[in-house]
C-alpha positions as CSV (number, residue, x, y, z in Angstrom):
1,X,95.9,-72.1,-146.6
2,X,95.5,-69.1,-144.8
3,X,98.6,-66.9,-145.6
4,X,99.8,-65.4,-148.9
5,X,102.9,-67.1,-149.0
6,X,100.4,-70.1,-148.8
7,X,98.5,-68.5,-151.7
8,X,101.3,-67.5,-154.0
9,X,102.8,-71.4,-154.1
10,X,98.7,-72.4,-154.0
11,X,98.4,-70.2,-157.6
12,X,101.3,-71.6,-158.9
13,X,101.2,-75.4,-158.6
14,X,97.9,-75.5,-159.4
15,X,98.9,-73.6,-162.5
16,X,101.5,-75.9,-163.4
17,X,99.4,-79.4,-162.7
18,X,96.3,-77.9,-164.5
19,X,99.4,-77.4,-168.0
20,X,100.9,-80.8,-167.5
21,X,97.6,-82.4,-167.6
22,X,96.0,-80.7,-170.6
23,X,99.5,-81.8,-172.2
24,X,100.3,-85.3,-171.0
25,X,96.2,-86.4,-169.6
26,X,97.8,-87.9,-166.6
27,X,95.5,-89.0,-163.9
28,X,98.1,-88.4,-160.9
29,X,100.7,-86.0,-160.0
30,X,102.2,-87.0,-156.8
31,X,105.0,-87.3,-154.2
32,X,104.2,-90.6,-153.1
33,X,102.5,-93.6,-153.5
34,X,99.1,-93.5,-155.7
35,X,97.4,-96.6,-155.1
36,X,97.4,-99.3,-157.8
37,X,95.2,-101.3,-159.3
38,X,91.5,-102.5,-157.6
39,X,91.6,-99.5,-154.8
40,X,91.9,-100.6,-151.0
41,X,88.6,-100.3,-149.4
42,X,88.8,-98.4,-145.5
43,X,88.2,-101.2,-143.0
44,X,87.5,-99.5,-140.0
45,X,87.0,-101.9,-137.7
46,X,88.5,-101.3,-134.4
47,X,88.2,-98.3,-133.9
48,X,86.0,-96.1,-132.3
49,X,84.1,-92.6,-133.3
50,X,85.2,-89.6,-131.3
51,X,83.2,-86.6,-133.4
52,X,80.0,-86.9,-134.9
53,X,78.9,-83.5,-136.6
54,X,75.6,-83.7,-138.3
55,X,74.9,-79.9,-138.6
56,X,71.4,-80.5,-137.3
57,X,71.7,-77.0,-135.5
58,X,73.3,-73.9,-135.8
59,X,76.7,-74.3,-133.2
60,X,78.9,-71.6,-134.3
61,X,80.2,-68.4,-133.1
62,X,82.4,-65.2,-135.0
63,X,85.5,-66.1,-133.1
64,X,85.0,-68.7,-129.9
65,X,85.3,-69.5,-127.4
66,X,85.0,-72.9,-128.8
67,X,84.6,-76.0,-126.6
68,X,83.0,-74.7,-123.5
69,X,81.2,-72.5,-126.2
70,X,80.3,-73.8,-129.3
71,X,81.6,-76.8,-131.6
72,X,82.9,-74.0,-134.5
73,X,84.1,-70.4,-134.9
74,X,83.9,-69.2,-138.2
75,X,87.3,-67.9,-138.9
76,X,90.8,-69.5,-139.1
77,X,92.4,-69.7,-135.5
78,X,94.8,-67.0,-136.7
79,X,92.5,-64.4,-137.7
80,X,93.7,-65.1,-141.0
81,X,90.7,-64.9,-144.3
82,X,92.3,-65.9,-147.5
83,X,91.0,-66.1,-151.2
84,X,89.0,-63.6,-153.2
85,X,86.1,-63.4,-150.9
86,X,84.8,-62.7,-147.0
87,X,84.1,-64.9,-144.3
88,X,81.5,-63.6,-142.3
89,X,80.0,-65.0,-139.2
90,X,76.9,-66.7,-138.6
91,X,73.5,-64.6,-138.3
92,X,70.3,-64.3,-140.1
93,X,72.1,-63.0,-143.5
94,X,74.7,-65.6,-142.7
95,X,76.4,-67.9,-144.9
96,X,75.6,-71.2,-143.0
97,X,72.2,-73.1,-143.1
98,X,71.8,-75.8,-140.5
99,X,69.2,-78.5,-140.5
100,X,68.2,-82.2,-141.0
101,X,70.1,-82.5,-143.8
102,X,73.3,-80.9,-142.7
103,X,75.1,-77.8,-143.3
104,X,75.2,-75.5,-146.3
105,X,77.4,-72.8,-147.0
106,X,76.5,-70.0,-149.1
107,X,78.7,-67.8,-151.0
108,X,77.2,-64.8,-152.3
109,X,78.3,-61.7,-154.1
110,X,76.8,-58.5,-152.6
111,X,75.9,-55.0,-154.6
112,X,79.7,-53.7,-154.7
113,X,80.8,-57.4,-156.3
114,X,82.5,-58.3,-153.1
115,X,82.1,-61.6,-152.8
116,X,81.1,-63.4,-149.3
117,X,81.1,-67.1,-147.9
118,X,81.8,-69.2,-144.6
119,X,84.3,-71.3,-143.0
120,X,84.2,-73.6,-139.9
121,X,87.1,-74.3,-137.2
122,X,86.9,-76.7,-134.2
123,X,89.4,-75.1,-132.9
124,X,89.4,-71.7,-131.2
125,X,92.8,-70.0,-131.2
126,X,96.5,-71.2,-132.3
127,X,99.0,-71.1,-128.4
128,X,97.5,-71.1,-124.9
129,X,94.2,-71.3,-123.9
130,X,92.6,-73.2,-126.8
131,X,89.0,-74.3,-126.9
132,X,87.7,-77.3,-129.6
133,X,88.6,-80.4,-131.1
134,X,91.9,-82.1,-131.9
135,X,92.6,-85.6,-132.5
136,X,96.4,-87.1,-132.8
137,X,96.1,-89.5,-135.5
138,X,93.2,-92.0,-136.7
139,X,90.5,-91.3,-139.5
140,X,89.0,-87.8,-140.1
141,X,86.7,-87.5,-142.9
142,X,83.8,-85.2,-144.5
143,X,80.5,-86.2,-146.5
144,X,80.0,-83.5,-149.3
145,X,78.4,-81.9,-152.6
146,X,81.0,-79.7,-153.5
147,X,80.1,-76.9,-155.7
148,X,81.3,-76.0,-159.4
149,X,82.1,-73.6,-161.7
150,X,85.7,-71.3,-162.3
151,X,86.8,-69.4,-159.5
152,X,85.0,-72.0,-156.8
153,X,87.7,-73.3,-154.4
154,X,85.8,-75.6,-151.0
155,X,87.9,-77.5,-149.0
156,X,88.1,-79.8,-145.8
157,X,91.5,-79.8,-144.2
158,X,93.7,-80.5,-141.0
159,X,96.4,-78.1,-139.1
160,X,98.5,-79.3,-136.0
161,X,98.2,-77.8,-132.6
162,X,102.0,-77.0,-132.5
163,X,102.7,-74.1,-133.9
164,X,106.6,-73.7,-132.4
165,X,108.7,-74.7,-134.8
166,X,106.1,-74.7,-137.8
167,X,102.9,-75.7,-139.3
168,X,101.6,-78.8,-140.6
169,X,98.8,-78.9,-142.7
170,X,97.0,-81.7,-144.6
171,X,94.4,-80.8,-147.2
172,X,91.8,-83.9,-147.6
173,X,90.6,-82.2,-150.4
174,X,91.0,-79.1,-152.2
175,X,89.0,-78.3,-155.0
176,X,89.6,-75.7,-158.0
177,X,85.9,-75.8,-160.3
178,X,87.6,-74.2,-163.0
179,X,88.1,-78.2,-163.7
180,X,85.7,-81.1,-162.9
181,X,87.7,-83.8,-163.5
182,X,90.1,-83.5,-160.6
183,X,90.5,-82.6,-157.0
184,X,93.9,-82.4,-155.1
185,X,94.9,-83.8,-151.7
186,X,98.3,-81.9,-150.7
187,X,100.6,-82.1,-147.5
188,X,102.0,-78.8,-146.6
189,X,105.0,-78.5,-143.4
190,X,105.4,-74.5,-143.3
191,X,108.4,-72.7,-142.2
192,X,109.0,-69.4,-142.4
193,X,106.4,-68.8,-144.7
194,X,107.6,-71.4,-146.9
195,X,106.1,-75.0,-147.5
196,X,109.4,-77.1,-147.2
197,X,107.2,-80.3,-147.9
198,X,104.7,-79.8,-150.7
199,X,103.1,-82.9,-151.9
200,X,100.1,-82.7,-154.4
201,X,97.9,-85.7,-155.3
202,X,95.7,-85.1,-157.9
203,X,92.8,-87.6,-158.1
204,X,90.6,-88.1,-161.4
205,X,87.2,-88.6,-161.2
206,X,83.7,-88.4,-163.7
207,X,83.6,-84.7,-165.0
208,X,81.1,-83.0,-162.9
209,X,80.6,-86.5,-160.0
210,X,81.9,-84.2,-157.2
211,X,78.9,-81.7,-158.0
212,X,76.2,-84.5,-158.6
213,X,76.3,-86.3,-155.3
214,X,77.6,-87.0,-152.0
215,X,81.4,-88.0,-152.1
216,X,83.5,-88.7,-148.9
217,X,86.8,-87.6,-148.5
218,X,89.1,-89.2,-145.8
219,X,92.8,-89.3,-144.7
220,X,94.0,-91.9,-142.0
221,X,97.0,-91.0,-140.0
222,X,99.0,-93.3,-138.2
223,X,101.9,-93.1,-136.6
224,X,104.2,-94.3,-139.7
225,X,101.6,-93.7,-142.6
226,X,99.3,-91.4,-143.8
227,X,96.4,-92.6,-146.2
228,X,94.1,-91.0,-148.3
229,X,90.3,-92.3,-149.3
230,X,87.6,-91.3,-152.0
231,X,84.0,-92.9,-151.1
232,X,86.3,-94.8,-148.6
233,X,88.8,-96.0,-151.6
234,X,92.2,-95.6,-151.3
235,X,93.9,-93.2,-153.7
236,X,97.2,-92.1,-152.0
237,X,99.7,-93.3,-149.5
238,X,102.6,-91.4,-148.0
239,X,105.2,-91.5,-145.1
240,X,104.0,-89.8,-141.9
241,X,106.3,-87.2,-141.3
242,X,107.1,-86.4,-137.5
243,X,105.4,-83.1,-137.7
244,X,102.3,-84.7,-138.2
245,X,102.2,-86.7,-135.2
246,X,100.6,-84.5,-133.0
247,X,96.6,-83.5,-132.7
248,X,94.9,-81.5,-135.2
249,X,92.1,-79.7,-136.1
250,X,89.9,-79.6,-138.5
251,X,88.8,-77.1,-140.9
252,X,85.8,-76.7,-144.1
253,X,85.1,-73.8,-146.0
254,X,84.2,-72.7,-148.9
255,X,86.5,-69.8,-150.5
256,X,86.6,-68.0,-154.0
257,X,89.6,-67.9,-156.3
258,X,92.1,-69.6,-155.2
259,X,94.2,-68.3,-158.2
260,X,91.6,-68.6,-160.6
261,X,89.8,-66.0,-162.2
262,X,86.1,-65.9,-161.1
263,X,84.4,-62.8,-163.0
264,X,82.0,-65.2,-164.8
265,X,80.8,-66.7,-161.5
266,X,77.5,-66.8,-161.1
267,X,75.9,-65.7,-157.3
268,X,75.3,-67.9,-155.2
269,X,77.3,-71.4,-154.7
270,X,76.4,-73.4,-152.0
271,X,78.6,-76.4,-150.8
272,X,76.5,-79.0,-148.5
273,X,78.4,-80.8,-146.2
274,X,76.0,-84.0,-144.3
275,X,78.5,-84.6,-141.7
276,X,82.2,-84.4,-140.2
277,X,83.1,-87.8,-138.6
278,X,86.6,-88.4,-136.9
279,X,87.3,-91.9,-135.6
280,X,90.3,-93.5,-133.4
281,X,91.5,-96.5,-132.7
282,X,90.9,-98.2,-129.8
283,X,93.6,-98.6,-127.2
284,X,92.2,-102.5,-126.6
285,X,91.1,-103.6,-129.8
């Protein structure tokens, strides 16, 4: 999500998905299994929760160390800021609010039009000496009011630990507001710069529900499976590829673009985010 080559295929899928469903008024586009008929509801009993982020206080820092440190840095373990806008760290002009009732990220556009907003990371650094959380497989989800309008792009997503070979990513849910009737969920295995493994779920919902309320987003990965949930529904189901058996971290942010033009934006968006939950299951059910 970070790198251009990321960008460039970003721009263009979502370009293609957004003509094929103004032509055809498909609900999914997908490599894999949407679910069908009366949606699967999570059943997570069994397993145990092993992060609990609430956001009732400000626990971030510019760069880490995370861990020993704080819960988030507020830039991509790579050093790597993507989309049409700035993520700046936290501070009194910062883009995060923390409090009672969670998290808010702000996205501003300052006096020259440059545009400004905040991500989270739980992890610290890609390689040696990492600091944060990872989790190999079970259930990682976020509760959010995700913000609208064109050029608006939030998202809650997952990249592996194990960066030697390549770089796998899961995107719970990626958002474009130039539409409010749809939000993708996409699996990404980079190499080379290249996503050898794009798959791109796109979910249908109430124009403008993802704005209106709080909506959870979740993806269960098990050893063989990987599952994705709306409000704790099933919408997708696809093969767990080996490269996503390992740990990963997590990441939220709201970005600008995306690929989308955003000149008519109007400063500021905020995205709220109530909590982060990750859960596992238990060795001795």
């Amino acid at each position: 999500m970070a790198l251009n080559a990321r960008n460039r295929w970003r721009v263009a899928a979502s370009l293609a998905v957004l003509a094929v469903v103004l032509a055809m008024s498909i609900k999914t586009i997908a490599a894999g299994s949407a679910a069908s008929g009366p949606a699967a509801t999570l059943d997570l009993t069994g397993y145990s929760m092993t992060f609990n982020e609430t956001f009732t206080k400000m626990d971030v820092s510019g760069n880490g160390p995370n861990g020993p440190g704080t819960h988030w840095i507020a830039h991509t373990p790579w050093h790597g800021d993507f989309g049409n806008d700035v993520f700046d760290n936290p501070g009194p002009d910062g883009p995060f609010v923390m409090g009672k009732s969670g998290l808010t990220i702000i996205a501003h556009k300052d006096a020259n039009g440059l545009w400004h907003s905040g991500l989270l990371c739980s992890m610290d650094r890609d390689g040696a000496g990492q600091h944060g959380f990872a989790q190999r497989y079970g259930y990682f989800e976020m509760k959010a009011v995700l913000p609208g309008g064109p050029g608006t792009w939030p998202a809650f997503w997952l990249i592996g630990v194990d960066k030697t070979s390549s770089s796998a990513e899961i995107d719970v849910v990626e958002y474009y507001g130039e539409s409010d009737r749809y939000f993708h969920s996409v699996e990404h295995l980079w190499k080379n710069g290249s996503d050898v493994m794009p798959r791109d779920h796109m979910q249908e919902v109430t124009p403008g529900l993802l704005s209106k309320q709080f909506n959870t987003y979740g993806v269960l990965i098990e050893p063989d499976t990987t599952r994705f949930y709306f409000n704790r529904n099933l919408i997708w189901t696809t093969p767990t590829p080996p490269e996503y058996r390992q740990p990963m971290y997590m990441l939220v942010n709201l970005a600008i673009g995306g690929g989308w033009p955003f000149d008519k934006l109007k400063s500021p968006q905020i995205m709220q985010v109530q909590y982060i939950r990750v859960f596992q299951k238990d060795a001795n059910p």
